[in-house]
C-alpha positions, 0 to 999 in steps of 0.5 A: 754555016754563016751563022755560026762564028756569030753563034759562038761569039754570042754564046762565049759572051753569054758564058762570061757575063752569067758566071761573073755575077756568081762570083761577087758578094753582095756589098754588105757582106765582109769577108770573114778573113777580114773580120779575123785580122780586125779584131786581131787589130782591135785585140792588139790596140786594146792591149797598147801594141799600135803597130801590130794593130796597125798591121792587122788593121792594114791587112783586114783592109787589103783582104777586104776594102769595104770593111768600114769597122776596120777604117774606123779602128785603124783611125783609132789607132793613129790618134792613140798615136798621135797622127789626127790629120791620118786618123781624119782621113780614115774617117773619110774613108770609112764615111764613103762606104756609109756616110751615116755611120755615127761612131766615124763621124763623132770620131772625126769630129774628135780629131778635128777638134784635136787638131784645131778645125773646130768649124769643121768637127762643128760640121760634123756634129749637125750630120751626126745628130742628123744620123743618130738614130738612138743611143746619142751619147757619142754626139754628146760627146763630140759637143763636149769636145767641141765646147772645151776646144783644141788641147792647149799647145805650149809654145815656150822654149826648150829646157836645157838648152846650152848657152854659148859661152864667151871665151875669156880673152885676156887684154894686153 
């Protein structure tokens, strides 16, 4: 009888851990909702809706984290938007579930040429040629990019700005 409370306590346990590893998917395997809401999101940036795409993009990745396509659309939608340091960050993020994947790091290099880090897109450029296994053209691009350099910005004044005028005054 003494044994019992023992024998129990080690069957619950053995129960627990047996069905938890039922229950999780392997790594490489996404969650089919999640490729739904993706190309929804691809879908509605090709058609020039940025928000819905950032919506769907956002829930393809609360549905599914590891869905590392969805990271690099959703950094393809903040610099269609303008956003490079957003768009940088979500490379980064989709670079930590593979840090191999090409088309993130050509497209974080493009942002950060973008946004002027040119020695930073030029680290990018060496892991991507690393990486590249075939169809290099991206990499290619990524040097192009790097060789024209940052967007000029224009630093001038704002048109149309009001001068004060000077009230008259009469003298006596």
């Amino acid at each position: 009888m003494r044994f019992t409370p023992a024998s129990i306590a080690l069957a619950a346990l053995l129960t627990t851990v047996s069905s938890v590893g039922l229950t999780q998917r392997p790594d490489t395997q996404i969650s089919p909702l999640s490729i739904e809401w993706q190309h929804a999101g691809v879908a509605a940036r090709k058609a020039g809706n940025f928000e819905g795409a950032n919506d769907a993009l956002e829930t393809a990745l609360a549905v599914d984290p590891r869905n590392r396509t969805a990271y690099v659309e959703l950094a393809e939608v903040a610099r269609a938007q303008g956003l490079q340091g957003k768009a940088i960050r979500l490379y980064r993020e989709a670079l930590l579930l593979d840090p191999s994947d090409v088309g993130a790091l050509v497209g974080q290099g493009e942002a950060m040429v973008e946004k002027g880090a040119i020695a930073k897109a030029k680290e990018n450029l060496v892991q991507a040629r690393n990486a590249c296994k075939s169809d290099c053209a991206a990499v290619g691009k990524l040097a192009a990019a790097i060789e024209k350099g940052p967007p000029a910005t224009v630093l001038s004044a704002k048109e149309g700005v009001a001068v004060p005028k000077v009230p008259v005054t009469e003298t006596p």
